[in-house]
C-alpha positions in Angstrom: -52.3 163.2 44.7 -54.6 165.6 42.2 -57.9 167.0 44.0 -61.2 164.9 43.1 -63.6 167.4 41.5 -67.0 168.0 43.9 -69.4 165.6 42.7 -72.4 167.2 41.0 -76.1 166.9 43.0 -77.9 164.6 40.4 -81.4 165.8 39.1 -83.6 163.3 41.6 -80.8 165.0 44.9 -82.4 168.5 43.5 -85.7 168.0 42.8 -85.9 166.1 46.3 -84.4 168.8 48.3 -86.9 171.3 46.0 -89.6 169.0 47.0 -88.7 169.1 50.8 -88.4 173.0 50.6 -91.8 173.2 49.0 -93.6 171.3 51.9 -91.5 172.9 54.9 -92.7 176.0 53.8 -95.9 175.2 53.1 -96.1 173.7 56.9 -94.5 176.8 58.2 -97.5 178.8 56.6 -100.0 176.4 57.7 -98.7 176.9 61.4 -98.7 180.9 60.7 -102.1 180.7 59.2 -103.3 178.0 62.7 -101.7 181.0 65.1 -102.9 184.5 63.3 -106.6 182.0 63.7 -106.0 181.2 67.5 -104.7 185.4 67.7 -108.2 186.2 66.3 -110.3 183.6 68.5 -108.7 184.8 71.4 -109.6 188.7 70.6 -113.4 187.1 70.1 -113.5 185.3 73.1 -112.3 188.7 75.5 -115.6 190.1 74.7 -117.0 187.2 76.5 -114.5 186.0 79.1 -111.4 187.4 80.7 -108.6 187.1 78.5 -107.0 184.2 80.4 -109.8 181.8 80.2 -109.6 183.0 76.3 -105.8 181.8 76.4 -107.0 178.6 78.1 -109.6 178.0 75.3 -107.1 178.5 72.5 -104.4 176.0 73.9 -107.2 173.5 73.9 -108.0 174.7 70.4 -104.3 174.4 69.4 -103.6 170.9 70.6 -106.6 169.4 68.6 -105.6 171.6 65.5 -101.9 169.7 65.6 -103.3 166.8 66.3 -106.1 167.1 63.3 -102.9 168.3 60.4 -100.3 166.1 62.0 -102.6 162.8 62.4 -105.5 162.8 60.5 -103.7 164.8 57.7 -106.7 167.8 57.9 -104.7 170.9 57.5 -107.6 173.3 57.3 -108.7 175.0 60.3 -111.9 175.9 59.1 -113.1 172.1 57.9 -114.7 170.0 60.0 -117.1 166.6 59.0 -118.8 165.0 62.1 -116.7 162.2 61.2 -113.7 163.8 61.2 -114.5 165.3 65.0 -115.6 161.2 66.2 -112.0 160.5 65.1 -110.7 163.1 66.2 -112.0 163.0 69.9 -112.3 159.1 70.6 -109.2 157.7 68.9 -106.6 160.4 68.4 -106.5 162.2 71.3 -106.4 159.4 73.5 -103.6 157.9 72.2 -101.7 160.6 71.4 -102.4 163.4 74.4 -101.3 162.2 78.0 -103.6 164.7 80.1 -105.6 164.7 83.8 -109.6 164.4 83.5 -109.7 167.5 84.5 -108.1 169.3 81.6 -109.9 166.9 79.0 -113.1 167.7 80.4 -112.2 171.0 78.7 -111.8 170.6 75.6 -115.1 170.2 74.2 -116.6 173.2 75.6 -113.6 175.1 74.1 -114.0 173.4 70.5 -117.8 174.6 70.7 -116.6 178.1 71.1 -113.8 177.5 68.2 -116.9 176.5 65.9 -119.3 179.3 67.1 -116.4 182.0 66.6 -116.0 180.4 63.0 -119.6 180.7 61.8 -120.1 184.0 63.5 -117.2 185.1 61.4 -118.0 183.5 58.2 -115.0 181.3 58.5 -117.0 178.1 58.7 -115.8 176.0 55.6 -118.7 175.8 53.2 -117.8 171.9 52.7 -117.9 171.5 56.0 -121.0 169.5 57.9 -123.6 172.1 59.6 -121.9 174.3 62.2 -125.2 173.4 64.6 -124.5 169.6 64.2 -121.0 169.6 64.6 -121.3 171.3 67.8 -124.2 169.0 69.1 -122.1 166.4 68.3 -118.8 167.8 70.4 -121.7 168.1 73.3 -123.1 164.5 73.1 -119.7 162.8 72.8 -118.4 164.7 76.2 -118.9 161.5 78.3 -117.7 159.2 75.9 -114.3 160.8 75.1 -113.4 161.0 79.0 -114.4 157.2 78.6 -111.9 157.0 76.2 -109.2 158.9 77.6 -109.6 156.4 80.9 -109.7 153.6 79.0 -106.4 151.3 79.3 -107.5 149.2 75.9 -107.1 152.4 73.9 -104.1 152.8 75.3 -100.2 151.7 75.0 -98.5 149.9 77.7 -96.8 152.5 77.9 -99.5 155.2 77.5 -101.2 153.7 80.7 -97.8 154.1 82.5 -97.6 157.8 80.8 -101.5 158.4 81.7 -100.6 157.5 85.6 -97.5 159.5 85.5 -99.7 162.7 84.3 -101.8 162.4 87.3 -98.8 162.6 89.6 -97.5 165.8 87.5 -94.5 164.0 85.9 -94.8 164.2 81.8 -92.2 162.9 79.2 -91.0 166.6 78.5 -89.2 166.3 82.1 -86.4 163.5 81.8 -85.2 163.7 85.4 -89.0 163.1 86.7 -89.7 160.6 84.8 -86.5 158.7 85.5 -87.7 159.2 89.2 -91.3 157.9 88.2 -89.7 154.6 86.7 -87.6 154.2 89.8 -90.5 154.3 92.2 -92.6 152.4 90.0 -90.0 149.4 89.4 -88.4 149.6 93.2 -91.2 150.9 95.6 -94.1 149.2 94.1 -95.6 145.5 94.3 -96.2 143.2 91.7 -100.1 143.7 91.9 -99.6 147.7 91.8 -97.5 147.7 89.0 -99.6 145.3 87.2 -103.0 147.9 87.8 -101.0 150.6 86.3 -99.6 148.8 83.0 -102.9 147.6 82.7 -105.5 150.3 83.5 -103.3 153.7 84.2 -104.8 153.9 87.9 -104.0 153.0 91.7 -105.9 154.3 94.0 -103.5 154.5 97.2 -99.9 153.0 96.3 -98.0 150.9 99.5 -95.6 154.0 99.2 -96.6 157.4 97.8 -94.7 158.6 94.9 -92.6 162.1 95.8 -90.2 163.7 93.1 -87.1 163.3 94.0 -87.9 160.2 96.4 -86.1 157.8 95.2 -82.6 159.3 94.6 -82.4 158.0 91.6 -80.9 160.0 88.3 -77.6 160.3 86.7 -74.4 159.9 89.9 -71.8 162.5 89.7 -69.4 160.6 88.2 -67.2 163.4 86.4 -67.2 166.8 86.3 -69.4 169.5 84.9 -66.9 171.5 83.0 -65.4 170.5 79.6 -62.0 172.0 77.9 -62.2 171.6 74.0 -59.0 170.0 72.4 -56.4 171.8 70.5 -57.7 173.1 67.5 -54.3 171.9 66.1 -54.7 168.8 67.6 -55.4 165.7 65.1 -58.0 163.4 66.3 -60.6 164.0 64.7 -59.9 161.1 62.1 -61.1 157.8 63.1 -58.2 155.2 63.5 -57.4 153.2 60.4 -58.4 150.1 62.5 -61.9 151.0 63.4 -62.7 152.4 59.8 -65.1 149.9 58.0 -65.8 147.8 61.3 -69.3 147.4 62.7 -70.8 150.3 64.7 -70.6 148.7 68.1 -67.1 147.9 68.1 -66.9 152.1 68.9 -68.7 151.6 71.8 -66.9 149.4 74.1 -64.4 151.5 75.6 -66.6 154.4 76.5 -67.8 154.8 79.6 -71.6 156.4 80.3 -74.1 156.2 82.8 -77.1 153.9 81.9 -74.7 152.1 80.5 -77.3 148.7 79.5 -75.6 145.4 78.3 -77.6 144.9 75.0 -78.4 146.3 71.5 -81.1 149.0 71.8 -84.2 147.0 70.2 -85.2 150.4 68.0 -81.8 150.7 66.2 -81.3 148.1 63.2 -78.4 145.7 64.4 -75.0 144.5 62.9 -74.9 147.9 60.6 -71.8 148.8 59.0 -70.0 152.3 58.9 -72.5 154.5 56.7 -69.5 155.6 54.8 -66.9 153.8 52.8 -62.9 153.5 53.0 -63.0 154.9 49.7 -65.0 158.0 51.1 -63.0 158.5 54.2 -60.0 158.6 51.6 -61.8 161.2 49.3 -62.4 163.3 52.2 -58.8 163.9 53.2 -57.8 164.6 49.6 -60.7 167.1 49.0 -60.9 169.7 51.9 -63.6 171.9 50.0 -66.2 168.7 50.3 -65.1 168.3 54.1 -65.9 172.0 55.0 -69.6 171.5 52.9 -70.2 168.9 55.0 -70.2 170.6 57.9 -71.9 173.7 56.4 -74.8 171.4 55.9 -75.1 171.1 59.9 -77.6 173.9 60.7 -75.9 174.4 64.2 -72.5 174.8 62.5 -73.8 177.8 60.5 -75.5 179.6 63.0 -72.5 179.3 65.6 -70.4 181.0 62.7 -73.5 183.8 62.1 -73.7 184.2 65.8 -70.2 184.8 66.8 -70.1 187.0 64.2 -73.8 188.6 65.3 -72.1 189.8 68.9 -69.0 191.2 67.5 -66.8 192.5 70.1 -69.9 192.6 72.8 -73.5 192.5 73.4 -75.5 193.0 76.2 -76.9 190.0 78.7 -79.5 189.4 81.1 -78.9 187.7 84.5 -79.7 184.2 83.1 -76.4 184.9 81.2 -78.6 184.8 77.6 -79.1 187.2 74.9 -81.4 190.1 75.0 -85.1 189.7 73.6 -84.3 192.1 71.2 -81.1 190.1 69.7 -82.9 187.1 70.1 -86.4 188.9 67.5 -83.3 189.8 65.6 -81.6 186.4 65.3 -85.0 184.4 65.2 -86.0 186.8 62.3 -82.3 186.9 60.2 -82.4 182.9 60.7 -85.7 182.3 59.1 -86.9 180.6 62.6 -90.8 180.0 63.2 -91.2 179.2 67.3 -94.2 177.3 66.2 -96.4 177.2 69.2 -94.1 177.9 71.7 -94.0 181.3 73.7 -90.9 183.2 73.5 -90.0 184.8 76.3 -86.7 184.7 76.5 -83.3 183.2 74.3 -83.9 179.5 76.0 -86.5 179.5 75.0 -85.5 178.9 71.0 -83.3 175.9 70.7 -81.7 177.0 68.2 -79.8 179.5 69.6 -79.0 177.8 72.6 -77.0 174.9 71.2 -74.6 176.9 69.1 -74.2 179.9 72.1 -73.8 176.8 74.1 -71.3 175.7 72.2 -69.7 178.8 71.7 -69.1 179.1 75.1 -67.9 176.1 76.2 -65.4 176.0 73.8 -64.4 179.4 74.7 -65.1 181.8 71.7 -67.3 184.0 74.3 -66.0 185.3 77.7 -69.3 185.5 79.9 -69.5 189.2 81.9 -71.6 190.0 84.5 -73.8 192.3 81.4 -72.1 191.6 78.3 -70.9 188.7 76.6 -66.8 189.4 75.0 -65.2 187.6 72.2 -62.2 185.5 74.1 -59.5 188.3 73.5 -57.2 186.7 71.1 -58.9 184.5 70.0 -59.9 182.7 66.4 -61.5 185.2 64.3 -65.1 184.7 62.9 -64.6 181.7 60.2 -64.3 182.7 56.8 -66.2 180.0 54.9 -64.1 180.3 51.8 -61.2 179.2 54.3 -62.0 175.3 53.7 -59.2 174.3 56.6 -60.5 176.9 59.5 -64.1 176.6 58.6 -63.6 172.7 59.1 -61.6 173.1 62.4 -64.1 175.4 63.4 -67.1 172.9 62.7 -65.5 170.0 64.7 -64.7 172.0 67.7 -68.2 173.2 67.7 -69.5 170.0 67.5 -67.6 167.7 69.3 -67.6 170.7 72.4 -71.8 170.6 72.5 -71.6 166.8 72.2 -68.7 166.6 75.1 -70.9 168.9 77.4 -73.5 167.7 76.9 -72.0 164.1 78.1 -71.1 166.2 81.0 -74.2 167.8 81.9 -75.7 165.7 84.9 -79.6 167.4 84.6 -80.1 168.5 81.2 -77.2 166.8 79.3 -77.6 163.4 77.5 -79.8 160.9 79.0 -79.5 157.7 76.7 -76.0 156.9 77.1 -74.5 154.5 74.0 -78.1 154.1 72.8 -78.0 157.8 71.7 -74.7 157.6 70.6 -75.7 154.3 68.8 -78.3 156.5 66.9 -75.9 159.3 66.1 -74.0 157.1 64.0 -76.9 155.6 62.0 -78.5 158.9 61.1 -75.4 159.1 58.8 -76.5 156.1 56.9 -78.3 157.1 53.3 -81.9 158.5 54.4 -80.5 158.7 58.2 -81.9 156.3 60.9 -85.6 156.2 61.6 -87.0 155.2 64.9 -90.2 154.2 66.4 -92.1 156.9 68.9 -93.7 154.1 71.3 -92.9 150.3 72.0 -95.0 147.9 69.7 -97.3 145.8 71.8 -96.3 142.7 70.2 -92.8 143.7 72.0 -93.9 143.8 75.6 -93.6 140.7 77.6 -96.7 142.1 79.8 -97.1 140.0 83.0 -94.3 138.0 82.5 -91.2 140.7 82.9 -92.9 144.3 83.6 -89.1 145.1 84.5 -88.1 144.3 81.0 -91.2 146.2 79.3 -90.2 149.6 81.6 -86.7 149.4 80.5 -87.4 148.8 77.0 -89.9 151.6 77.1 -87.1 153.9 79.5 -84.4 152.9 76.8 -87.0 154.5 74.1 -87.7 157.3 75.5 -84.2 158.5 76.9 -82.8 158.2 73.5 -85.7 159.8 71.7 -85.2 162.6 74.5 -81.7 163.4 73.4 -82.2 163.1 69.7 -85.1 165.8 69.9 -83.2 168.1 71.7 -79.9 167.6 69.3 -82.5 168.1 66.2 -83.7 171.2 68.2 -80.3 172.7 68.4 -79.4 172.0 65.0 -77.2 169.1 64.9 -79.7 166.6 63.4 -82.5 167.3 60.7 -85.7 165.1 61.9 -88.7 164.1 59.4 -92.2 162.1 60.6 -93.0 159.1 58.8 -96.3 158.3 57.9 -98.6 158.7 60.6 -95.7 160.0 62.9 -95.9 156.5 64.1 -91.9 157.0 64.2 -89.3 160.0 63.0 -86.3 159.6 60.9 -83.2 161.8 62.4 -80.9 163.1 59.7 -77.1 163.1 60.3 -74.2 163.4 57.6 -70.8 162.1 57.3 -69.6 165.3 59.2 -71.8 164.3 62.4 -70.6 160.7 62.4 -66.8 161.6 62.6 -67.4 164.2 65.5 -69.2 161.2 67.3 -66.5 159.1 66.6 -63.8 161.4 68.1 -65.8 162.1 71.1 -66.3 158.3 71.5 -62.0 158.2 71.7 -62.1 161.1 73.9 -64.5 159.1 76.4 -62.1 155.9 75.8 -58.7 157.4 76.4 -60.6 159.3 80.0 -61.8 156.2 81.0 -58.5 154.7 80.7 -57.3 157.2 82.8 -59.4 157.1 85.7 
């Protein structure tokens, strides 16, 4: 059969992907311009405080300058109306920030130094309301925005559970505590406590104290830790003819996974058909240049390749078996990455590294020394991307290995089970698969079923855990939509056929248990 030519990206596929290229650089400059601010308001503040409470002042700072771009669409720094800081203080950050009194009470005093240091500077906007008023404002609304932050009506369902959960130190970034926090509050607590917390985010003195770790709940050691890529020879990676065009769930059945609930995750659109055709499948296995694009458009996929290549024979490690700081400037800076906010001190910290060197060494590219890191002697070279077949080969190992470990990993490895996997095969679908960041109250049953409401909200949350961390490493582009109100996740055909064969994998070990 003759090779089908490479279709040709239409005008609207480029000007889109322009379009998107425009804005993410024009958000990564925004975010530079926020930081080298904060950099500068620190340095002001030292002549005033020690440089720790300065540090303090400009997270607070920082939080309400995301929150200002990212909610109320303000990207400026440097403008501020007095109806923009009412907003900003009494709605947003109560809904959106899940914080003790005791930090909140912060804030304002460290947004009235933010505006002094930019008038003293001549940085104050010149549309802007008066500097004077704006800060008299941040003063007199002190009371009323902790008011608001205690306030249940302001909040969620699940932002009064999140709110209670914040005074006991557990917060959404740690899984594993949370997961403990739901156990205690759906199998230690009564009716009545449960009900004060849905409803007002408080209780005073539970019937049984909440302690991490308590309730010995968490994801059972059911398998091992360790996972041994297939063959690269080996052929599997094609769904069977059978399953091709039949509806999503059907892929599901056989696979065994912890968390394993009975029903359609309620955020995922139901009954959806395969996002790609017969006719595509076909296309692909006649054309193996289009195959090995599509996994070149994975992110991960490319910087796995750059990285093996990056440590060559060797390269030095620290004790945490990472990358030195100085590879990981050098990486961060050849990969175009911007850390954002977050403080790099050392390679796990940036995601993006750490999914393909997982990857790499699971599926045995790198030999892990006591110092240095080894390429596995004899092993695949670096993958020439003009080499259509071993670039492919190279991309499914890489993926389906990080997907397989990640299976595997019983603390930071997936927590949403077929939900997750669920989503992974939408965000093939045409625009990907986007997905609410909260339960809608017109979802939650209230006093009728809190049970139901916590595991519609645990479902959630577990799912959108795993999908951030797989966007992190590179596996998944992710997009906010409209008020970031929900995020679309971004797979491609590629993706969707590595989740397939690691969905067979799971089968065929099940069966074998």
């Amino acid at each position: 059969m003759p090779k089908k030519k490479a279709r040709r990206p239409s005008r609207n596929s480029v000007q889109h992907k322009q379009t998107r290229k425009r804005d993410e650089l024009a958000e990564k400059r925004a975010l530079r311009e926020r930081r080298l601010l904060l950099e500068q308001f620190v340095s002001w503040r030292t002549a005033s405080v020690p440089r720790g409470a300065a540090e303090n002042e400009a997270a607070h700072v920082e939080t309400l300058l995301n929150l200002k771009a990212d909610q109320l669409d303000v990207v400026d720094p440097t403008w501020w109306s007095l109806d923009l800081i009412e907003l900003l203080l009494l709605k947003v950050v109560p809904r959106k920030v899940i914080q003790p009194r005791e930090l909140a009470m912060e804030q304002g005093p460290a947004l009235q130094q933010f505006f002094d240091f930019l008038a003293t500077q001549g940085l104050w906007h010149e549309r802007s309301d008066p500097v004077q008023q704006a800060r008299q404002l941040v003063e007199g609304l002190e009371f009323e925005a902790l008011e608001a932050l205690d306030e249940p009506t302001r909040r969620s369902f699940s932002g009064n559970l999140l709110a209670y959960a914040a005074t006991l130190g557990v917060t959404p970034q740690e899984p594993q505590a949370l997961e403990e926090f739901f156990d205690w509050y759906n199998t230690a607590l009564t009716i009545d406590e449960r009900r004060a917390i849905s409803d007002t985010g408080r209780l005073d003195e539970p019937s049984t104290p909440f302690e991490p770790g308590m309730s010995g709940s968490g994801r059972p050691a059911t398998r091992g830790s360790a996972f041994f890529p297939p063959s690269q020879e080996e052929s599997a990676f094609w769904p069977d003819d059978d399953v091709i065009g039949g509806k999503l769930d059907d892929e599901l059945e056989d696979a065994e996974f912890d968390h394993a609930p009975l029903s359609w995750p309620w955020f995922l659109p139901e009954g959806i058909d395969y996002p790609v055709s017969d006719e595509e499948w076909e296309a692909l296995r006649d054309d193996p240049a289009a195959f090995a694009a599509l996994f070149d458009e994975v992110p991960m996929v490319q910087r796995a390749a750059q990285l093996l290549a990056f440590i060559g024979e060797s390269r030095q490690v620290t004790s945490t078996g990472a990358l030195r700081r100085a590879d990981v400037d050098t990486l961060i800076e050849q990969w175009g990455l911007d850390p954002g906010p977050r403080k790099v001190t050392s390679m796990w910290d940036v995601p993006e590294i750490v999914g393909p060197w997982t990857a790499l060494v699971a599926g045995e590219w790198l030999d892990m020394g006591r110092t240095k890191v080894y390429r596995e002697p004899g092993g695949d070279p670096v993958p020439d991307r003009e080499d259509s077949q071993a670039y492919t080969e190279f991309g499914q190992v890489i993926i389906t290995t990080l997907l397989m470990t990640m299976v595997f990993d019983e603390v930071n490895g997936f927590q949403g089970g077929p939900d997750t996997f669920t989503a992974l095969m939408l965000s093939a679908a045409p625009g990907g698969v986007e997905i609410l960041q909260d339960v809608p109250p017109g979802l939650l049953s209230g006093d009728d079923d809190i049970d139901e409401d916590v595991e519609r909200i645990s479902r959630l949350w577990r799912t959108l855990s795993d999908l951030e961390h797989l966007s992190d490493f590179g596996l998944l582009r992710r997009e906010d939509v409209a008020d970031g109100a929900s995020t679309r996740y971004i797979g491609n055909t590629a993706v969707l056929l590595m989740v397939n064969a690691v969905l067979a994998m799971l089968a065929e070990g099940a069966e074998g248990m």
